[in-house]
C-alpha positions as CSV (number, residue, x, y, z in Angstrom):
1,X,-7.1,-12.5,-25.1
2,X,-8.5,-9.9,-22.3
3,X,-7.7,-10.1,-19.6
4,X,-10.2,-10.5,-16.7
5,X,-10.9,-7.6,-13.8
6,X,-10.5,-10.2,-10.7
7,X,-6.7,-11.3,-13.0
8,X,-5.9,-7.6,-13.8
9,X,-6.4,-6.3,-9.5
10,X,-4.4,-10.0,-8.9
11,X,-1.4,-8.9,-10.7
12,X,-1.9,-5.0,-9.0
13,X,-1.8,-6.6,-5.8
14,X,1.6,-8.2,-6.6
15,X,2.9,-5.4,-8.7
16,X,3.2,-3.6,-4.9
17,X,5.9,-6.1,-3.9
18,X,7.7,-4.9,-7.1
19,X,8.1,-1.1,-6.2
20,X,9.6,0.7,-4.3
21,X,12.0,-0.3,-1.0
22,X,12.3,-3.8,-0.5
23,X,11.6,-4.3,-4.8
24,X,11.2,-7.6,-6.0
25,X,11.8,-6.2,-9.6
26,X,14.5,-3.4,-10.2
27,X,13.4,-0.7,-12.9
28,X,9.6,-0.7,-13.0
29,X,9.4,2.8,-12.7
30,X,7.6,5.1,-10.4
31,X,4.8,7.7,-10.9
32,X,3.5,7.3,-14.7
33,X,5.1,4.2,-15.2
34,X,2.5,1.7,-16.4
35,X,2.0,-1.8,-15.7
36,X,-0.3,-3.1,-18.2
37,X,-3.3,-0.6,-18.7
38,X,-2.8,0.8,-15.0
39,X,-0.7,4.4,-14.6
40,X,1.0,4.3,-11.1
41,X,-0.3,7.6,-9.8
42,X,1.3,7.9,-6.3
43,X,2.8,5.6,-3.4
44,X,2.8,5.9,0.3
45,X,5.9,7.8,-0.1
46,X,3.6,10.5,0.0
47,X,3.2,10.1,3.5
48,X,5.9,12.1,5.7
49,X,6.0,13.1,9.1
50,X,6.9,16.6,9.8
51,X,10.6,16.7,8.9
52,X,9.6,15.0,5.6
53,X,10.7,12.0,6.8
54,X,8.6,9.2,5.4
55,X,6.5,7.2,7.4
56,X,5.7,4.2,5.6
57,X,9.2,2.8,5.4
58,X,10.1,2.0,9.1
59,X,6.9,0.5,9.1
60,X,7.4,-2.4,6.3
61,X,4.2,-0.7,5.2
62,X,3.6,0.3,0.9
63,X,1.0,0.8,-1.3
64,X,0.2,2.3,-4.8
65,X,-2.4,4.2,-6.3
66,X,-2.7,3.3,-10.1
67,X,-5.5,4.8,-12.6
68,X,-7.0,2.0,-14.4
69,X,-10.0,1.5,-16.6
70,X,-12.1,1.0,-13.8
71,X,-11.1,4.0,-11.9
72,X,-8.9,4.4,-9.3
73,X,-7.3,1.4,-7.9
74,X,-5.4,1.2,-4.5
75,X,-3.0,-1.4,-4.1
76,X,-1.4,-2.9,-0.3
77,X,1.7,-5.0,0.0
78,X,1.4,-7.7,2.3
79,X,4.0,-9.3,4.5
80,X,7.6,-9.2,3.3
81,X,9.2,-8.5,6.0
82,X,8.8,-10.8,9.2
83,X,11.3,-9.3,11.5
84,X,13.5,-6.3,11.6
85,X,15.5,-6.4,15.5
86,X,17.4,-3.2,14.8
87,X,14.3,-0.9,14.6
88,X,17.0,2.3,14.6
89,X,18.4,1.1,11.3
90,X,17.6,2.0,8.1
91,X,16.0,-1.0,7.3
92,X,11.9,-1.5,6.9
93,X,10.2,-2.2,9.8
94,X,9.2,-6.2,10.6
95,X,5.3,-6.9,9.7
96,X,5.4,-8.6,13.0
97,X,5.8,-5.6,14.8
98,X,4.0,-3.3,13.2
99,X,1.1,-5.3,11.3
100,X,0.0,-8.2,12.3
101,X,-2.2,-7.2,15.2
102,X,-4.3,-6.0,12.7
103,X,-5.2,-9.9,11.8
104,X,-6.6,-10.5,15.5
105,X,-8.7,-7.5,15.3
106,X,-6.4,-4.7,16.4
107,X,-6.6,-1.7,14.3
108,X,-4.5,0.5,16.0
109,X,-1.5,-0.8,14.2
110,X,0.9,1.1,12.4
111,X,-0.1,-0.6,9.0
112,X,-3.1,0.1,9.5
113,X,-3.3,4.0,9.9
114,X,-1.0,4.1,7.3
115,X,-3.5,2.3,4.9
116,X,-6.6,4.7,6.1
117,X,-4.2,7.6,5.4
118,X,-2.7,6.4,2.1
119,X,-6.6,5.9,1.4
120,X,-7.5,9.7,2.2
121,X,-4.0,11.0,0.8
122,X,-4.9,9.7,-2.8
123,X,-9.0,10.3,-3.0
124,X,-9.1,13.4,-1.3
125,X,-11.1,12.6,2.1
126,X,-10.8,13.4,5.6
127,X,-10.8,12.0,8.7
128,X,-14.4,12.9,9.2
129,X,-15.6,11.3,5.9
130,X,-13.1,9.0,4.8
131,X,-15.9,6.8,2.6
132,X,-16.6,9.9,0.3
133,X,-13.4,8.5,-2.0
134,X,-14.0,6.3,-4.9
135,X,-11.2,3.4,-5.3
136,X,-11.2,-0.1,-5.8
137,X,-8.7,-1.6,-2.9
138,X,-6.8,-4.6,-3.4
139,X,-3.9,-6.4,-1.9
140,X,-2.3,-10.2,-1.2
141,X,-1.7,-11.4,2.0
142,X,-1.4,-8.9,5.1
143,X,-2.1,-6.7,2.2
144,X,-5.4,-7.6,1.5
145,X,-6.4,-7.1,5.4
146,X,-5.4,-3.9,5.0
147,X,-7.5,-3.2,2.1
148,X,-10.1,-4.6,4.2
149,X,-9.5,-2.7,6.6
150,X,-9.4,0.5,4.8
151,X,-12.8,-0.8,2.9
C-alpha cells in the first residue's frame, strides 16, 4: 500500500528526533542514508560559527534536508530538550531558553535564525531573497513553528 504525502512528511518530521545529538534511534545514518524513499542530504551541522564550531547544538536546535519525490523537503525537530542549567557544558541547549519565545511571537530567538539559515544553507538563498528556494518544510511540535516560521 502507498503511502500518503501528509503520512510520508509525518514520519520526516519525526525522523529529525532520530538523528543526530540527542538520537532517539542509534545507527540511522547520516548524509545518503535513506529513510523510506527520502535521501538525507544535509543537517544543521552545516551551520558553524567562525572557528567551525557548530551552532545548532548549544541551541537544542536540528533539522534535515532530505530529497524526496516531491522535491526537497526540510525537516525541524521540536522540543526535546526543556532545560539545560549548565549552558557551558557540552550538553544541547534547553528549548526553553532558546525557542520558545518564538511561540508568543518572538522571532528573534535562537531557533529561529537557525531555521531561516538552515533554510538558505540548503536551497541556496540569501538574506535578501530567502523565498527564491524551493522546499517543502515540516516539523512536530516546536518544530513545526519553526517551519512556520521559516515558511
Amino acid at each position: 500500500m502507498p503511502v500518503s504525502k501528509d503520512l510520508f512528511l509525518s514520519i520526516l518530521s519525526m525522523d529529525a528526533y532520530n538523528r543526530d545529538y540527542g538520537a532517539g534511534i542509534d545507527g540511522l545514518g547520516g548524509e545518503g542514508a535513506q529513510i523510506g524513499t527520502a535521501t538525507l542530504l544535509k543537517d544543521s551541522g552545516i551551520l558553524v560559527d567562525e572557528n567551525g564550531i557548530r551552532r545548532d547544538k548549544s541551541s537544542g536546535f536540528y533539522a534535515i534536508a532530505y530529497d524526496t519525490a516531491y522535491g526537497m523537503v526540510i525537516s525541524y525537530r521540536g522540543t526535546d530538550r526543556l532545560f539545560d542549567l549548565i549552558p557551558w557544558s557540552d550538553k544541547p541547549g534547553g528549548d526553553v531558553w532558546n525557542s520558545y519565545g518564538q511561540g508568543v511571537g518572538n522571532s528573534l530567538t535562537n531557533a529561529a535564525h537557525l531555521a531561516a539559515d538552515f533554510y538558505q544553507a540548503v536551497t541556496g538563498t540569501s538574506e535578501t531573497d530567502p523565498k527564491a528556494g524551493a522546499a517543502i518544510l515540516t516539523g512536530h511540535s516546536m518544530g513545526g513553528g519553526l517551519a512556520r516560521l521559516a515558511a
